[in-house]
Steps between C-alpha positions, in 0.01 A plus 500: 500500500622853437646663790245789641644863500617613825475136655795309628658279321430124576718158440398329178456119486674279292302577213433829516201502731465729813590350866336644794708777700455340791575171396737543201539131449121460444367611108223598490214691279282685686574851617390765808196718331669775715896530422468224222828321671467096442357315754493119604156325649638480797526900553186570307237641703148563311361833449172645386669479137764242450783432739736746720837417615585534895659836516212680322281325667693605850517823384217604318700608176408618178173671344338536134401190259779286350546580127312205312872444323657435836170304710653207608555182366505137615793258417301411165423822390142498633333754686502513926179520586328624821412159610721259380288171509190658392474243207601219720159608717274498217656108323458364879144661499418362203594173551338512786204618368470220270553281741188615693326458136637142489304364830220714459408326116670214549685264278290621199689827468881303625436270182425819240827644591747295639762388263437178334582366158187328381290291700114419601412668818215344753263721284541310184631772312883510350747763546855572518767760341468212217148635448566815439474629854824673504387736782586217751852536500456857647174454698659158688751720654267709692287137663597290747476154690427565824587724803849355560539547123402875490672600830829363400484666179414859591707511817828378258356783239469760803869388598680515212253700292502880715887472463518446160230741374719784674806374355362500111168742524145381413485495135801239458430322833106477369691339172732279647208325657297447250750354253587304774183402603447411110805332446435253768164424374569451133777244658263326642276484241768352317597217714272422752213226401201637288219437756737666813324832647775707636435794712697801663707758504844354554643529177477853570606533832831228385531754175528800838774276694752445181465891439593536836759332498628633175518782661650480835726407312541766294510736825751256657275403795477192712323275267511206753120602645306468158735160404421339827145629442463402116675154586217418741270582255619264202559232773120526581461515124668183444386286811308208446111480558436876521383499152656863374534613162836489466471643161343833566775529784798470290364718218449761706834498666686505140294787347558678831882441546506623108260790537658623804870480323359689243327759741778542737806461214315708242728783367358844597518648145288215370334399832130512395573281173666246618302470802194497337646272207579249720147478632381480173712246434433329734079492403627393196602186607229476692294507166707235366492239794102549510495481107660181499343315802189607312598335159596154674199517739240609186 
């Protein structure tokens, strides 16, 4: 980021991004909305608009509206926003909300959206991405299996979602989790049986950990939390008997890890392009798994 006039000059990280001037061997890409020095989320402290910095927070610094040229900026370019998890609220409410819609209809409205491939349901009707019903692979994201199902979900997506949305802003968070979310669907599309329903929002939340821990490591952080974390989670993926779609797991957790390198790695001049490519990209081979499992399914 270009250096603000008349504020002091900071440590740059190995690659030319900012470090925090009170913890210079932090980078970092957020900035005080008062002096515009670079600050870590350890010293950020919220404010009415965006995010102060101790001392002007101590000392009451600094008057007037930021220049829209110099607002600041999160480690992927995106904007900080007054409250940072703000989109992590509304996915948990809608989940949530859905879920609520799931008991109170029953398993009428689970089998018109959950993701299967094609299949009879207990109605006598036939269904399934294979069918045509391509909203399934987003609408399955948003149900669920039960209340252990649901809590575990949103309370991972409230852990390691609030952090994240901060670090890359809402627009590209928002993004990462739906291609995410996608990614792990259309995988399991493609390999799980025809007649499987699979349910949940895990392949967005795993899509959430590998960004995460793209980019901790990126900012040089203890990663060891979110690997200890993320190991527990593909060892519950993988146990025996607990019937989990493995697919939608591990789909998620590559287009994350490979949209959050792109978010986090992106280089500033061509930030929004390849950022946004890579999404794209990503969809795009979305469109071709669900293309294919269609053809050998139809």
């Amino acid at each position: 980021m270009d250096q603000a006039p008349g504020s002091p000059q900071v440590g740059q990280g190995g690659q030319g991004v900012p470090t925090c001037y009170r913890h210079p061997d932090r980078e970092t890409g957020i900035r005080c909305t008062r002096c515009e020095r670079p600050i870590c989320p350890e010293c950020m402290v919220s404010a009415s608009v965006g995010f102060q910095c101790p001392d002007c927070v101590r000392s009451g610094s600094g008057t007037g509206h930021t220049p829209a040229a110099s607002r600041p900026r999160t480690v992927a370019g995106g904007a900080v926003s007054a409250d940072p998890r703000l989109f992590t609220k509304v996915l948990i409410g809608l989940n949530l909300a859905f879920y609520l819609v799931q008991l109170a209809l029953g398993d009428s409205f689970t089998d018109r959206f959950s993701l299967v491939g094609d299949a009879y349901f207990s109605s006598g009707a036939v269904g399934g991405v294979a069918e045509g019903q391509w909203y399934r692979l987003l609408t399955s994201m948003f149900l669920h299996g039960g209340y252990l199902h649901i809590a575990f979900n949103m309370l991972s997506l409230w852990w390691i979602g609030g952090p994240l949305e901060a670090a890359l802003g809402r627009v590209r968070y928002l993004s990462l989790y739906f291609v995410s979310g996608l990614a792990g669907s259309a995988l399991c599309y493609l390999l799980a049986a025809p007649n499987q329903p699979s349910v949940g929002a895990s392949g967005a939340i795993f899509g959430l950990f590998g960004a995460t821990a793209v980019l901790m490591r990126r900012l040089r952080y203890d990663m060891r939390p979110v690997l200890v974390l993320l190991a527990i989670n593909l060892a519950f993926t993988f146990g025996p008997g607990l019937n989990i779609a493995w697919q939608a797991h591990v789909g998620g957790l590559v287009a994350g890890v490979i949209t959050g390198y792109a978010m986090v790695h992106a280089p500033r001049e061509h930030r929004n392009l390849v950022q946004y490519g890579t999404c794209a990209l990503v969809l795009a081979v979305v469109v071709v798994l669900t293309v294919v499992r269609t053809a050998q399914l139809t």
